[in-house]
C-alpha positions in Angstrom: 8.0 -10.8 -16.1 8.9 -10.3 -19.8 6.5 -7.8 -20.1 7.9 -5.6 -17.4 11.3 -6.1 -18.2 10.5 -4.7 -21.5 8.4 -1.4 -19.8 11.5 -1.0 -17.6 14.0 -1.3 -20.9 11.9 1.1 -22.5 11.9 3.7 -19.3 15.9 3.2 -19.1 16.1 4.1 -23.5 13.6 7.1 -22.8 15.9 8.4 -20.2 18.9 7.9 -21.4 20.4 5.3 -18.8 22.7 2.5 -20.2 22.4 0.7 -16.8 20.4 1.0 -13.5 20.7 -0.1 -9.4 17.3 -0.8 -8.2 17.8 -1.5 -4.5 15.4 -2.3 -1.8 16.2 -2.8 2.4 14.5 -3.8 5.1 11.7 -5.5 3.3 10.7 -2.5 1.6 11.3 -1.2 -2.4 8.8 -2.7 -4.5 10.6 -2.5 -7.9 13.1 -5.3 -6.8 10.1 -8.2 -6.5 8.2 -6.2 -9.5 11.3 -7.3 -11.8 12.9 -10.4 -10.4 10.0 -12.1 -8.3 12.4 -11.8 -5.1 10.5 -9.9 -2.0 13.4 -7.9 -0.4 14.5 -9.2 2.8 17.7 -7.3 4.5 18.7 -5.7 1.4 18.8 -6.3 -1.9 20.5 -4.4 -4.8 19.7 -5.4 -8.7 21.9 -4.1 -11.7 20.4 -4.2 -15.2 22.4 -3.1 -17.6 21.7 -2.7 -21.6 21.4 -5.7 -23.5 22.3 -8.2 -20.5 20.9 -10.3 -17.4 20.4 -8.5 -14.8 22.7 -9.4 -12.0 20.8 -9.3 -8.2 23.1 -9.3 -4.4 21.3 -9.8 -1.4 22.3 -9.4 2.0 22.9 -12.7 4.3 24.2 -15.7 2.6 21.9 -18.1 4.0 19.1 -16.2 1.6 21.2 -16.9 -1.6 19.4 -20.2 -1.9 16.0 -19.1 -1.7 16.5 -16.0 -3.9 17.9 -18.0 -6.4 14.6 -20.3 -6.4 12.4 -17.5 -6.4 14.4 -15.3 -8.7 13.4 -15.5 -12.5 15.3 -13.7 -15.0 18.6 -12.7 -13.2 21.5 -14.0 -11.7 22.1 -14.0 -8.0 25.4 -14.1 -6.0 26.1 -13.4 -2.2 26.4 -9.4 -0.9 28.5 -10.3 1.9 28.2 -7.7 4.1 26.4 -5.2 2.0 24.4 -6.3 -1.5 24.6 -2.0 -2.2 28.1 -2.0 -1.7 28.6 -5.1 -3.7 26.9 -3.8 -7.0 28.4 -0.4 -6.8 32.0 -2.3 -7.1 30.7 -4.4 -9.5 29.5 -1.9 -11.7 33.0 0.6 -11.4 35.0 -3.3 -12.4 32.8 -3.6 -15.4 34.4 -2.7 -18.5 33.0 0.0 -20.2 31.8 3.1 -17.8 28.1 4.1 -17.5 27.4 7.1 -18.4 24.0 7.7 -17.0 23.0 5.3 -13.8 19.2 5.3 -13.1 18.4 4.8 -9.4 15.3 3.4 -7.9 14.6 2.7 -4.1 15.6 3.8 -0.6 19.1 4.1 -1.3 21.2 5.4 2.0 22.7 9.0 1.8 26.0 7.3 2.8 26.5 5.7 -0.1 26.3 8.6 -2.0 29.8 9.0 -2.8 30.0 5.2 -4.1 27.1 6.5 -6.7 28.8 9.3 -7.9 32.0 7.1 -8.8 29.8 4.1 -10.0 28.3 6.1 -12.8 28.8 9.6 -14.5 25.3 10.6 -14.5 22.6 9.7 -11.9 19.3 9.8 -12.0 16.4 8.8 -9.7 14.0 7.4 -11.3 11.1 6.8 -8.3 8.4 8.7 -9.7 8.7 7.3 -13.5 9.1 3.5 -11.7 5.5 4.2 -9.9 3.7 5.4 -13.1 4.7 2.1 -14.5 3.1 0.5 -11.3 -0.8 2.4 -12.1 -2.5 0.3 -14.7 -2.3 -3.6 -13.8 -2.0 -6.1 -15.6 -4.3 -9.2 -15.8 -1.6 -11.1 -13.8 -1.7 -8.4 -11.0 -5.3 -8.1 -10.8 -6.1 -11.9 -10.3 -3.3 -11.2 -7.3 -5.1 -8.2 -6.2 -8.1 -10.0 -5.6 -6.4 -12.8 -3.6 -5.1 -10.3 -1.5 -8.2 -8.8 -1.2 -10.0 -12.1 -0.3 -7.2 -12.5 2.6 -8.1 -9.2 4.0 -11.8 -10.0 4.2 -11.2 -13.1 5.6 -8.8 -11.0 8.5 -12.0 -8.7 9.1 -14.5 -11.9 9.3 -12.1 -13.4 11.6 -11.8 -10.2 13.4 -15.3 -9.5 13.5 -15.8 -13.0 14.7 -14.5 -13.2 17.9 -13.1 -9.4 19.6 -15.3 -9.1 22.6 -14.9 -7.4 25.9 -11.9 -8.4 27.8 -9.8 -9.1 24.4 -6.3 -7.5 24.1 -5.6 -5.2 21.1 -2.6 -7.9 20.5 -5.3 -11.0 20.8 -7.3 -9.2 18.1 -4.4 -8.9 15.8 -3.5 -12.7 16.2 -6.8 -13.6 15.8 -7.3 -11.3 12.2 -3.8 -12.7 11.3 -5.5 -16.6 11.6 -7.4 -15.5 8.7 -5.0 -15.4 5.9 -1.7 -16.9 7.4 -2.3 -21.0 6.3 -3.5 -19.4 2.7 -0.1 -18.8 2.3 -1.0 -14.6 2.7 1.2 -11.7 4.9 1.2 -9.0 6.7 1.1 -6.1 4.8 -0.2 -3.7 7.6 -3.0 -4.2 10.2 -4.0 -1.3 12.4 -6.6 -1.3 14.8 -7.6 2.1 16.8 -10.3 1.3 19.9 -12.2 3.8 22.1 -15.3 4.3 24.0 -17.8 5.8 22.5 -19.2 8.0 25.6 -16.3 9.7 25.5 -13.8 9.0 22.6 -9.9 9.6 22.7 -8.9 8.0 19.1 -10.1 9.6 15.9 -8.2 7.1 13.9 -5.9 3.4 13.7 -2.9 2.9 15.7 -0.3 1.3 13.7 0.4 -0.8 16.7 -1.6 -1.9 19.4 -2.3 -0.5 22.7 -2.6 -3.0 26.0 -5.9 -1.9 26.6 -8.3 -4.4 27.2 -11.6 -4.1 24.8 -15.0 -3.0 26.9 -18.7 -3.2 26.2 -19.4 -0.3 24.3 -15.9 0.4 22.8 -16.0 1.5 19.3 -13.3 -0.7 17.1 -12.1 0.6 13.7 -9.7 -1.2 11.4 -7.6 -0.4 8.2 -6.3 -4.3 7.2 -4.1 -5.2 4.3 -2.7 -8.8 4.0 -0.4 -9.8 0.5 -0.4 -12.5 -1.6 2.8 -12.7 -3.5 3.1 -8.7 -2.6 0.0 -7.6 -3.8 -2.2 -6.2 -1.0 -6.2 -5.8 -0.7 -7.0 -2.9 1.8 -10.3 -2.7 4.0 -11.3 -0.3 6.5 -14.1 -0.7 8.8 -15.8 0.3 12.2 -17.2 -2.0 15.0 -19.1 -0.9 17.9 -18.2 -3.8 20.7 -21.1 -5.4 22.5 -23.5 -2.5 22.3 -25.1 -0.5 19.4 -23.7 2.4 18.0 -24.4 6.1 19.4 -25.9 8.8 17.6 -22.0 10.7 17.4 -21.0 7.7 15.6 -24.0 6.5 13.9 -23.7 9.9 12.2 -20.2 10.2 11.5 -20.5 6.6 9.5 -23.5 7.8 7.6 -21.7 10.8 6.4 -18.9 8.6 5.5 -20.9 6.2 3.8 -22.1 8.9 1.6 -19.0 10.7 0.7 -17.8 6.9 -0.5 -20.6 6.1 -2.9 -20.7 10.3 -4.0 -16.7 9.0 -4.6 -17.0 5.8 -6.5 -20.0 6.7 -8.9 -17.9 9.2 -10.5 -15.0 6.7 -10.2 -14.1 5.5 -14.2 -11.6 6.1 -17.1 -11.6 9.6 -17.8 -12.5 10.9 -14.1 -10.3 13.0 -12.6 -8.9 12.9 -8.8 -10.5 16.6 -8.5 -13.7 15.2 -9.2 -13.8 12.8 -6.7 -12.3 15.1 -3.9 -14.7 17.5 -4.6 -17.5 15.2 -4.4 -16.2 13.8 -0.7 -15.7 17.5 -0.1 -19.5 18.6 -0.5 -20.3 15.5 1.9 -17.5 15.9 4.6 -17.2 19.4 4.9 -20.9 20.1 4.2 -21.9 17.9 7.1 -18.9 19.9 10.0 -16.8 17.1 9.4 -12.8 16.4 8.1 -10.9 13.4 7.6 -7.6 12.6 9.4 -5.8 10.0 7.1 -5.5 10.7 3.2 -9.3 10.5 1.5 -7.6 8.1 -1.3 -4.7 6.8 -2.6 -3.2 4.4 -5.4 -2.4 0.6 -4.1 -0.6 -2.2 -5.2 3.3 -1.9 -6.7 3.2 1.2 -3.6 1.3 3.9 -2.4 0.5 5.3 -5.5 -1.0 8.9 -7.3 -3.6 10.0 -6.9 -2.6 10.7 -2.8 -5.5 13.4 -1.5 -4.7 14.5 2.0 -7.0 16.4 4.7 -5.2 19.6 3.4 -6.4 18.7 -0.1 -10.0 17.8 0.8 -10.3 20.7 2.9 -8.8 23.5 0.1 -11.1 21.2 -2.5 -7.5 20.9 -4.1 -5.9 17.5 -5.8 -3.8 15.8 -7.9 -3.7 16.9 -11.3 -4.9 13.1 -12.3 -6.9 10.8 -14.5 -8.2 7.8 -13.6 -7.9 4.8 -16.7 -9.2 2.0 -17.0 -6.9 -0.7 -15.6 -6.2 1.2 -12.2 -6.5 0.4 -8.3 -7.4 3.1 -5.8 -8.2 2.5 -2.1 -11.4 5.1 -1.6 -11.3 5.7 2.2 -13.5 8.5 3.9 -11.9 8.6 7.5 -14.9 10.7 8.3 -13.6 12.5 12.5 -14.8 15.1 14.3 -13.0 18.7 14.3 -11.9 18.4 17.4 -10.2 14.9 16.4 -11.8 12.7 19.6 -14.0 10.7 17.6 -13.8 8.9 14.0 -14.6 6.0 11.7 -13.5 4.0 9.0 -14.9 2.8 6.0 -13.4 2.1 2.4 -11.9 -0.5 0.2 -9.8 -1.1 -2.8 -11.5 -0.3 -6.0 -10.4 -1.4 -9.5 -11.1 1.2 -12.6 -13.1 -0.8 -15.3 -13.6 0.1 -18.6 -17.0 1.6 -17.5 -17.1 2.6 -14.0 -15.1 0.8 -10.9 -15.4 -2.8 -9.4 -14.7 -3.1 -5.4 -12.2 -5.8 -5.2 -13.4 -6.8 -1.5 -16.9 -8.9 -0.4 -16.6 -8.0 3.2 -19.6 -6.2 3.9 -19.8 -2.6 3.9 -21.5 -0.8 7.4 -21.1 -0.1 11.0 -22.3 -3.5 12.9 -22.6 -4.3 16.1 -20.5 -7.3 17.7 -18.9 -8.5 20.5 -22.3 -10.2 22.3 
């Protein structure tokens, strides 16, 4: 924690700020738990100004208690009704004015007015907060890999017992049994099933249809379950109670190639054009596309380098360079043109001083289950 207090210090002196509001709602901002250890629940709205404690609200009083056992290095006191509206008056009643407020998180157009009179400068600091987030620490790595751990362990489960006759919901308690009593979360689990003789769905649903699974379904998967916020990620495809068909044997294969033509040219000094134009000679060359983004950084948020179908298919990305240190999910959604048919296959990757490690064990391929 003392480490990232002092990388945030440093990014509030390099721009200037003598105080910032870093506010999360709705269980989502990840710069709130990066600095004070507290996942965001309702809403939660941290000040740190120059050479003090920082001073946290959250919303709800009955979360006080917890917050203030899982908070470490800041003091915090009751939002009443709003935890934003509560550090906005607390920072106009401080003495001294703040000249220049830096802002971080989904803070609410409506409150606009409040920022303007907190502070005489903002600033949004988002994008400068997420490069901070793209090399880990040792710390977040060894959290990484728990997540990752819980994730296989939601496939295996998964994998393990969706048959014909299973509900889309049953699958996603059953996957959930896989990490829940390790003390994981839900970060996201979406599941996207169709037949194979005659697909509809190129690609997961983030939630589940009430469509019974059948004998030769095919089941694909993107998972991510969190320990203390840190998320693995692992996409794969199923073919239920029958083998696959030639469409989707084919469509894996191709997808299975642009991810190895991605990650042996993933290391420090690689650049995100390199490895979209790698996927593109595979993809492309073979009549496919993707649907979902070919890669993206993980863990503190969805991070640079973000290549979407657009960028694969205009060979176009980031201007970005991978070091050592980094996370990337590699995911080639390989579908078919006319978007009826798809797969998924990819993991989270960690940048090593001399290529890339795959944080996940679960194993890679398109199996059969179900029987």
């Amino acid at each position: 924690m003392a480490r990232r207090s002092a990388e945030f210090g440093g990014l509030l002196a390099e721009r200037g700020c003598d105080a910032a509001l870093v506010y999360g709602a709705e269980r989502a901002g990840t710069a709130v738990p990066w600095l004070t250890g507290w996942p965001v629940t309702r809403e939660a709205a941290l000040v740190v100004r120059a050479g003090e404690a920082g001073v946290m609200w959250v919303c709800y009083d009955n979360h006080v208690p917890n917050a203030r056992a899982m908070a470490r290095g800041v003091e915090v006191r009751a939002g009443g009704g709003s935890a934003l509206a509560a550090a906005l008056a607390w920072i106009q009643g401080r003495p001294g004015p703040v000249r220049r407020l830096g802002v971080i998180g989904p803070v609410p157009a409506r409150a606009g007015g409040a920022l303007a009179a907190a502070a005489g400068d903002v600033v949004f600091l988002d994008g400068e907060y997420a490069r901070l987030r793209l090399v880990k620490s040792g710390e977040e790595v060894e959290w990484l890999r728990r997540g990752a751990a819980m994730s296989d362990d939601a496939v295996r489960a998964l994998a393990g017992a969706a048959r014909p006759g299973m509900t889309e919901a049953e699958c996603c308690a059953v996957l959930e049994s896989g990490y829940i009593a390790a003390g994981g979360l839900t970060h996201i689990h979406y599941l996207g099933v169709t037949p194979m003789a005659d697909p509809h769905l190129c690609v997961p649903a983030q939630w589940p249809s009430a469509r019974d699974l059948a004998a030769g379904d095919v089941l694909s998967c993107e998972i991510s379950a969190s320990y203390h916020g840190y998320p693995g990620q692992v996409l794969r495809t199923f073919a239920i109670a029958a083998d696959p068909v030639p469409r989707y044997r084919d469509l894996h294969a191709v997808a299975d190639a642009a991810f190895d033509a991605m990650t042996a040219r993933l290391a420090p000094g690689a650049t995100a054009s390199e490895l979209t134009e790698a996927a593109a000679d595979v993809i492309l060359g073979a009549g496919y596309t993707i649907y979902d983004d070919l890669m993206h950084g993980y863990g503190g948020g969805y991070l640079p380098p973000v290549v979407s179908r657009a960028g694969l298919e205009a060979r176009q990305a980031p201007g970005f360079t991978f070091a050592a240190g980094m996370t990337v999910v590699v995911q080639p959604n390989v579908i078919t043109r006319d978007e009826r048919a798809g797969v998924q296959t990819g993991e989270l990757m960690l940048v090593t001083e001399s290529g890339c490690e795959s944080l996940h064990a679960y194993p890679r391929g398109f199996t059969r289950i179900g029987d």
